[in-house]
N, C-alpha and C positions, 0 to 999 in steps of 0.2 A: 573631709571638709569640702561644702561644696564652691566651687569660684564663682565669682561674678563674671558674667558673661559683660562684654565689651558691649555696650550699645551706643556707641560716637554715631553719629548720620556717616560717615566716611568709614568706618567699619561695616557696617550694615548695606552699605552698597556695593561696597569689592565681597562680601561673601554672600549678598541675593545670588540667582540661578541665571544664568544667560539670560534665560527670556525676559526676566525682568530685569534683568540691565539693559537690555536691548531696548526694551521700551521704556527705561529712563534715558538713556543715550538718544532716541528719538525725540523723547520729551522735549530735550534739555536743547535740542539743534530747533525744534520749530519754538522753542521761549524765546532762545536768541537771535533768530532770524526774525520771528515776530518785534522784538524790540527796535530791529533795524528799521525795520519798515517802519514803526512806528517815530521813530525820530525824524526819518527821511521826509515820511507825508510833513510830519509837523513844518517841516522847514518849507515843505513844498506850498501848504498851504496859504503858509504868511507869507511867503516871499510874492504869490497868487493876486492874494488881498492888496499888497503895497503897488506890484502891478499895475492890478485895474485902478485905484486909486489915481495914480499918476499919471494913468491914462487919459481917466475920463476929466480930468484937470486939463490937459492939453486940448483934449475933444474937444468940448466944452468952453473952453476959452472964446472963440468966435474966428479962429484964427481959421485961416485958408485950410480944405484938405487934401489941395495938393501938395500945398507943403508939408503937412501931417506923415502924408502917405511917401516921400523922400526922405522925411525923418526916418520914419519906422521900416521903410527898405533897406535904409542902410544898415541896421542893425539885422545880427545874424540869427539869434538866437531870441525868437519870437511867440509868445506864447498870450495865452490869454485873448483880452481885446487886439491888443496890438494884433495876433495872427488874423482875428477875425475879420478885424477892419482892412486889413491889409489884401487878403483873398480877398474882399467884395468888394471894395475901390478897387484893385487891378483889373478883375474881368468887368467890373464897369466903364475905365477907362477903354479898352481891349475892345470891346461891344461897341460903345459909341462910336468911335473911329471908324466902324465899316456901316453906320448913318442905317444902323437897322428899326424895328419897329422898337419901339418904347419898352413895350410889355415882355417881348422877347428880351429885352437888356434885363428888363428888372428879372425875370422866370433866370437868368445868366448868373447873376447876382446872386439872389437867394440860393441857389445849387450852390456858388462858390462857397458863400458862409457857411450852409448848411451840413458843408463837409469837412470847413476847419471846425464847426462847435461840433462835428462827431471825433473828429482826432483830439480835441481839446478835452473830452466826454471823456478818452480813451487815459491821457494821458492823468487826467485828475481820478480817474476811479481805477488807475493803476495799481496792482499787490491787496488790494482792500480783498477781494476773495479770497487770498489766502489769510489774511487775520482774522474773516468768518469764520473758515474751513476751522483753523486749529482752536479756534472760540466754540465750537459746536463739537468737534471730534474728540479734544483733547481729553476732557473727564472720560468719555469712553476705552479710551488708549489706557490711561492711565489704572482706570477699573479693573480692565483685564488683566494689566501687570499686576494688580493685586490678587484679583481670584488665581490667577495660576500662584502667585508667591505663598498664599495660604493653601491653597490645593497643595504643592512638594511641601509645604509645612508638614501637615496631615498623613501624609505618606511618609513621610520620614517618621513621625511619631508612632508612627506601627508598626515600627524597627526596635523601638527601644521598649523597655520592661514597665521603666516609670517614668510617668509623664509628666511634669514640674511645670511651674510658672517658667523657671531659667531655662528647660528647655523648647518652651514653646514661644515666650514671647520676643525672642530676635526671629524667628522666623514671619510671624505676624508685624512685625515694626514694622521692617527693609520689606514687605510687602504693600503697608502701610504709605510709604515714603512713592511708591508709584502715583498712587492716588493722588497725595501732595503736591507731585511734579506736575500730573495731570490740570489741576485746580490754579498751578502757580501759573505756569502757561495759558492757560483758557480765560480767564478771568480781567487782566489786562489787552487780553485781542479783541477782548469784547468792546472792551471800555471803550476801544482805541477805534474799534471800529461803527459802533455806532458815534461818536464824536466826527471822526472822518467822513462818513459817509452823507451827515449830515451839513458839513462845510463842501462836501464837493455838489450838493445840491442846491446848497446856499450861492456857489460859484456860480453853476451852470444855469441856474436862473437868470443871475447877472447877464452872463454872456447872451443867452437869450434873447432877456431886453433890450441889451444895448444893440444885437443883430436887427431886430424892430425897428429901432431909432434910426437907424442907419439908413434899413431899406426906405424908409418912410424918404428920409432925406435924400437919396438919391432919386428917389422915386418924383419927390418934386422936380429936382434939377432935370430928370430927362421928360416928364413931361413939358416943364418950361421955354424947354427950347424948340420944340414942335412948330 
């Protein structure tokens, strides 16, 4: 009498061959790294938006920006407009003080922002290559775990006399199940990352602009005083 072979997903995995555990154990570390990352952007994003919001609220108001730029030095941890505004007022303040040519403050200026919206650039398109990476490599990975899990299928069936449904398809399942891992991983870094990368563009534009605005505005104040 013949038995039924065990085919739970967790039987099928403890008896696949190394190699295809190995690349579900890979699978299964870049799904759940991938998910971090993808929770972490989330929060980083909105927390981004709220941000500049409340920024350009303060900006905007009509209020002094000296005292903007006292505000926002007091505080440690700076990001966004805040950093930006903050580097281009300081080496503007810095610049004026030694009563140099106009052009040369604004050329001082623009470098300064131009280098907090590259660290800004930096910090918002952070981890997003690696949600590509495993969005684009993952089905590959996961493939192979299956051609090799059918490939020792096949070789083992050329050991035995008779060749059965029961004893061919647990070898093809937990082969099977690579592929799955592959698809389950790739599929959400996608998502995750064409959404992301389109909010850190959405951002970086912002920041952008409002570096624009800025110079424009200072740009007045130092020719003014000439």
């Amino acid at each position: 009498m013949n038995t039924v072979p065990d085919m739970s997903i967790w039987h099928l995995i403890s008896h696949a061959s190394l190699i295809v555990q190995f690349v579900m154990l890979l699978l299964l570390a870049a799904s759940v790294y991938s998910w971090t990352i993808i929770f972490q952007r989330r929060a980083l994003y909105a927390d981004a938006r709220q941000r500049a919001d409340k920024f350009d609220e303060s900006f905007w108001s009509g209020g002094d920006l000296n005292a903007l730029y006292e505000s926002v030095s007091r505080n440690s941890n700076l990001q966004g407009q805040e950093s930006i505004f903050r580097a281009g007022f300081k080496e503007f303040l810095r610049l004026r003080e030694k009563s140099i040519d106009p052009d040369a403050v604004m050329q001082g200026v623009t470098r300064a922002m131009r280098i907090a919206l590259s660290q800004e650039q930096q910090r918002l398109e952070g981890s997003l290559s690696f949600l590509a990476s495993v969005g684009s490599t993952s089905p590959y990975v996961g493939l192979f775990g299956t051609v090799w899990g059918i490939m020792t299928s096949f070789i083992g069936l050329a050991k035995v006399q008779q060749a059965t449904l029961a004893v061919v398809a647990p070898g093809i399942a937990e082969a099977l199940i690579a592929t799955a891992m592959g698809l389950f991983a790739a599929i959400p870094a996608v998502l995750a990352y064409n959404r992301y990368a389109s909010s850190s563009e959405s951002l970086l534009t912002r920041y952008e602009t409002f570096a624009d605005e800025l110079s424009s505005i200072l740009h007045r104040e130092t020719h003014s005083r000439q």
